[in-house]
Structures are given as structure tokens and as C-alpha cells.
C-alpha positions as CSV (number, residue, x, y, z in Angstrom):
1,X,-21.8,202.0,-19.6
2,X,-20.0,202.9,-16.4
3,X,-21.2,206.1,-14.4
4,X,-17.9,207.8,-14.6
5,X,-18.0,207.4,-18.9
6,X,-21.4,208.4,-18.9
7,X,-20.8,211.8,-17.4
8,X,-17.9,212.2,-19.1
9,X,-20.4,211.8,-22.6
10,X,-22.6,214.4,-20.6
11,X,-19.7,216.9,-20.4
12,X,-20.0,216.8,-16.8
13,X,-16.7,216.3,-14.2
14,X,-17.9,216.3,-10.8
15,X,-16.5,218.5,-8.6
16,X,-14.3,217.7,-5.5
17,X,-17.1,217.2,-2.6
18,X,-18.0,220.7,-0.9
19,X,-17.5,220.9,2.4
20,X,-20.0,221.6,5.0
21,X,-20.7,224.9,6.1
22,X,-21.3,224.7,9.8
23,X,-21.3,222.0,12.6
24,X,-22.6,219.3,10.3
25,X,-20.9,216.0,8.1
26,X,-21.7,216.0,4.4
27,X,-23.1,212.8,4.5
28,X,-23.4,209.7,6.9
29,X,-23.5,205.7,6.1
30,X,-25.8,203.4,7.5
31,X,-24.9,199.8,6.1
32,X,-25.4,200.3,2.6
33,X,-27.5,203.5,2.8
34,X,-25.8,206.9,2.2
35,X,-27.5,210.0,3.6
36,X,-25.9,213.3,1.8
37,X,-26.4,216.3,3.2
38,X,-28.9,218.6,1.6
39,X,-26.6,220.8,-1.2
40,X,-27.4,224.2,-2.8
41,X,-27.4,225.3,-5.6
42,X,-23.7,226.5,-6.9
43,X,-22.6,227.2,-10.1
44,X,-19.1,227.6,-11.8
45,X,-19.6,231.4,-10.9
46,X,-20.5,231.1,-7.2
47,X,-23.9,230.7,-6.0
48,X,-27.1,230.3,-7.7
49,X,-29.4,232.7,-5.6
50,X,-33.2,234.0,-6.5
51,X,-36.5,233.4,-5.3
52,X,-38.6,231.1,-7.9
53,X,-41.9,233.4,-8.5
54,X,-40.6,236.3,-8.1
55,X,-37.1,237.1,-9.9
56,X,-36.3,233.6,-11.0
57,X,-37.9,231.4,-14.2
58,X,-39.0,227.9,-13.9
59,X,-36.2,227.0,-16.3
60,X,-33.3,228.9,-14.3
61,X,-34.4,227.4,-11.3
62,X,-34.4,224.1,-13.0
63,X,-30.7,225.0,-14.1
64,X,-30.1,225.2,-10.1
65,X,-31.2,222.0,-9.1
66,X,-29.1,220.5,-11.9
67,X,-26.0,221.8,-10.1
68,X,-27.4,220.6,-6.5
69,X,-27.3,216.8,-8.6
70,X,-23.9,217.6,-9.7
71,X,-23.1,218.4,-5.6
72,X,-24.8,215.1,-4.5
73,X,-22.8,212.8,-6.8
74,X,-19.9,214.7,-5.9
75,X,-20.4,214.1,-2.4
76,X,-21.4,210.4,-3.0
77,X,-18.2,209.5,-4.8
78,X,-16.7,210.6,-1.5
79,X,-18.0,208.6,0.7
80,X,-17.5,206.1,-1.7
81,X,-14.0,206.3,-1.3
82,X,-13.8,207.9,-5.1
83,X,-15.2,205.0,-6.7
84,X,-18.6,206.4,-7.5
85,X,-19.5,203.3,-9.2
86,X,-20.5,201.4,-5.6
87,X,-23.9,203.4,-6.6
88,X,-26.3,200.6,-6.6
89,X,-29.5,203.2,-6.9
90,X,-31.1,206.9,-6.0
91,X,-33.0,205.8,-3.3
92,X,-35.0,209.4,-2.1
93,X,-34.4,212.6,-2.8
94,X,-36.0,215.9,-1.0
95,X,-36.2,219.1,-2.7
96,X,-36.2,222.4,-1.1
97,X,-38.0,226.0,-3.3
98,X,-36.5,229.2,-2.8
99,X,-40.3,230.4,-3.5
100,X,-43.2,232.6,-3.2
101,X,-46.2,231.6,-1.3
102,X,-47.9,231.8,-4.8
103,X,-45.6,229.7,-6.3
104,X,-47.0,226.3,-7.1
105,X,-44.0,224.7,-9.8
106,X,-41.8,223.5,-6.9
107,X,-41.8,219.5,-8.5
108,X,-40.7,221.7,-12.0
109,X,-37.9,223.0,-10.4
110,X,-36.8,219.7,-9.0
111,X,-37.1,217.8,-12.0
112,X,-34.1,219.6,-13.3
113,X,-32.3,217.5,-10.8
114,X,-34.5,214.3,-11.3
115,X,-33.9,214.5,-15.1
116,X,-30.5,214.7,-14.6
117,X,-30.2,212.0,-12.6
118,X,-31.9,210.0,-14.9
119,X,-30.1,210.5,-18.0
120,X,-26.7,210.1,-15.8
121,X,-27.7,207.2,-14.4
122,X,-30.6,205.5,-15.8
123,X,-32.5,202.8,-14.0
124,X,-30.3,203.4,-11.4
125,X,-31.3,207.4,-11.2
126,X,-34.6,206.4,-10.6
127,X,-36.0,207.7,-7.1
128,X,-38.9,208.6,-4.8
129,X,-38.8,212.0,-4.1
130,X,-40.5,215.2,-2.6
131,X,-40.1,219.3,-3.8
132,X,-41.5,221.7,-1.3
133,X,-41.3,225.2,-1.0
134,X,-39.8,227.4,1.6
135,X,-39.8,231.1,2.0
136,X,-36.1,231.4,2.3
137,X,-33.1,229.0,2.1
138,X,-29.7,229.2,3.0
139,X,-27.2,232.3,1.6
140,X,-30.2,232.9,-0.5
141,X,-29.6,230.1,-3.2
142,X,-32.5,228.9,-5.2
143,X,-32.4,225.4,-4.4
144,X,-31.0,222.8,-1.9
145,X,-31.5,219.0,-2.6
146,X,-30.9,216.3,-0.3
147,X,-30.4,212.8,-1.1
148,X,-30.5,209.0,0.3
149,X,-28.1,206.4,-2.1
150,X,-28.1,202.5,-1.8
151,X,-24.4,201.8,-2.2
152,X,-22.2,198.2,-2.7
């Protein structure tokens, strides 16, 4: 099944790429390696802030990093030219906690994003990955995710 039917079945349309918000490019290309640009967490009703241990669940902050996987595809098809089915795999992904000190569930979080992936994409969703924690993130949000994409 093609990428762009599959998320379709998911009830997901990826949105048109979001543009950086400072001196930066969304994403760079290296042969057939795509670098996006780390993406927070951003809902249909603006952006998904909190602070995971503190005012935000597990399973909300799980929610977040869903919509950070939403970004990265979104930015992928882009520099993909719109055909986001050049994606030959998810290479890496890194995963940044809008957390406590205390908090210790940062890879929980981040699975919302890995899970995604996977059940988007399948084999192909499949990546190495790390979820750390930091004690503040931009505008506030929850989560940022960055990723690394082989391409054709």
C-alpha cells in the first residue's frame, strides 16, 4: 500500500510543510539522506505546550509527539518535491521532553511519534532513535522531534 493511501486509511492529511521560525532551513539533503529540522508539537488548535511531570500526562504528551510525526512527513514530502513516496526508510529520529528533572518517561512520550511512524509506514517507519529531556523547549511546546530520512 502506498504511503499517501495509508494515511489517507489513518484519517491523516499532512499538512503543507511549516515554515521555519528563525534563520534556519527546514530541512537539508545530502545525497539520498534528508535531515528535517527538529518540529514541535502543534495541533489543529495552535500549539501543544506543557511541561511532562508537572501539568502534562504521559498520554497527552504522547498525543504531542504524534503531531511532531505529522510535521516531519509534512516537511519530508517537501523536499521530496510532493511525492512523499521517494521515502525509502526513517533512518534516526531525536526526541526532545518538555520535562521535570524527575521525570524519567521521556522514550514514552516519544513513542507516540515512533508508533505512529510505524503504523504509517511499516518496515519502512522503523528507526534508531533517542528521547531526552530538557528543562524548557521552544514557545513552551511539549515536544520537538527531529528526523534523518533515506530517500530515492
Amino acid at each position: 500500500m502506498s504511503i499517501t493511501n495509508r494515511l489517507t486509511e489513518l484519517g491523516v492529511i499532512l499538512p503543507d510543510a511549516p515554515a521555519p521560525a528563525a534563520n534556519y532551513v527546514p530541512f537539508v539533503q545530502v545525497g539520498n539522506i534528508v535531515y528535517v529540522s527538529g518540529q514541535i508539537s502543534n495541533g489543529p488548535d495552535g500549539l501543544i505546550t506543557g511541561k511532562l511531570g508537572a501539568d502534562m500526562s504521559v498520554e497527552d504528551g504522547a498525543a504531542a509527539a504524534k503531531t511532531c510525526a505529522i510535521s516531519l512527513l509534512a516537511q519530508l514530502k517537501a523536499a521530496c518535491g510532493g511525492d512523499i513516496e521517494r521515502l525509502v526508510r526513517v533512518v534516526k529520529l531525536t526526541g526532545f521532553v518538555n520535562s521535570t528533572q524527575e521525570f524519567t518517561d521521556q522514550p514514552r512520550v516519544i513513542n507516540g511519534c515512533s508508533d505512529f511512524l510505524v503504523e504509517a509506514l511499516g518496515d519502512k517507519g522503523r528507526h534508531a532513535r533517542s528521547a531526552v529531556s530538557a528543562p524548557s523547549l521552544p514557545l513552551g511546546v511539549a515536544v520537538e522531534i527531529e528526523g534523518i530520512f533515506e530517500i530515492a
